[in-house]
Residue, then its C-alpha position, 0 to 999 in steps of 0.5 A: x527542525x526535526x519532525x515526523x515524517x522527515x526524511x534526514x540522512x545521518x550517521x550510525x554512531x552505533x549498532x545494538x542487538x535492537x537496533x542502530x542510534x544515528x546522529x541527525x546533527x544538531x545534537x539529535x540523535x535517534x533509533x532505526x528499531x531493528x524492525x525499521x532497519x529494512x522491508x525483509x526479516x532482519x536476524x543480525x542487524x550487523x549484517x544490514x548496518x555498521x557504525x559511521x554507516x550514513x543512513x536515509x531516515x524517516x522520523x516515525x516518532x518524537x516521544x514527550x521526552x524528546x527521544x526520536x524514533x527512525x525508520x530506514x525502510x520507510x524512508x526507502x518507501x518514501x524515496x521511491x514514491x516520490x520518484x515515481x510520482x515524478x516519473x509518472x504521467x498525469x492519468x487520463x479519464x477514458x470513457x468506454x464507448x458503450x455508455x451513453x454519456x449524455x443520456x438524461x433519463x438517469x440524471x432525473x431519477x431520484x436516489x431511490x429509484x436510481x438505488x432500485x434500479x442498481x438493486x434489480x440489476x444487480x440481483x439479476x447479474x447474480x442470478x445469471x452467475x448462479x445459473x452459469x455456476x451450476x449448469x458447470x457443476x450440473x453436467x459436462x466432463x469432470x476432471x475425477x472421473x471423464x464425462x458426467x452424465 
């Protein structure tokens, strides 16, 4: 059974200006638009696919005429993703070192002090960058001119 997000492979049984039909089998057939045919600028689409072509599909779309939507480059997508998630190994948590993970003092502030708490902080990281901004605006060598004073 055909439905979207499927990936079928199938063949190119022609090639228009907008794009190539493929057949799926069973009689289905559908649209690779000419957009969908690859992940760069497609100018000529003869220059990408050609009739009797088997192709790697992705089903985008069924309409409520039955008509299919096909899309190449979202199958390659697909295809690679799911090898690499094959190939990749389980991620690990890592914890820096620098942080106390067991510290309780945290943990018993309520959302609001620990949402002030975050405010504070923040706001004082943002002074000390305003301050780190504008002593390197305020003095020091300039690339237009030598040093400033």
């Amino acid at each position: 059974m055909i439905s979207v997000g499927s990936i079928l492979e199938g063949k190119v049984i022609s090639v228009m200006p907008f794009g190539a039909f493929v057949d799926l089998g069973g009689k289905k057939s559908g649209l690779v638009h000419i957009s969908e045919i690859s992940s760069g600028y497609v100018k000529n689409i003869n220059e990408h696919v050609k009739k009797g072509d088997t192709l790697r599909v992705k089903v985008i779309g069924i309409d409520e005429n039955g008509k299919i939507s096909l899309s190449a480059k979202q199958a390659v997508k697909e295809t690679q993703k799911q090898k690499n998630d094959t190939l990749r190994e389980p991620r690990r948590s890592v914890r820096p070192d620098n942080i106390d993970w067991h510290s309780s003092a945290e943990a018993e502030m309520s959302f609001e002090d620990k949402l002030s708490k975050f405010k504070h902080d923040s706001d004082e990281n943002m002074q000390a960058l305003k301050r780190s901004a504008e002593s390197k605006r305020s003095g020091g060598y300039s690339r237009r001119g030598g040093y400033s004073y």
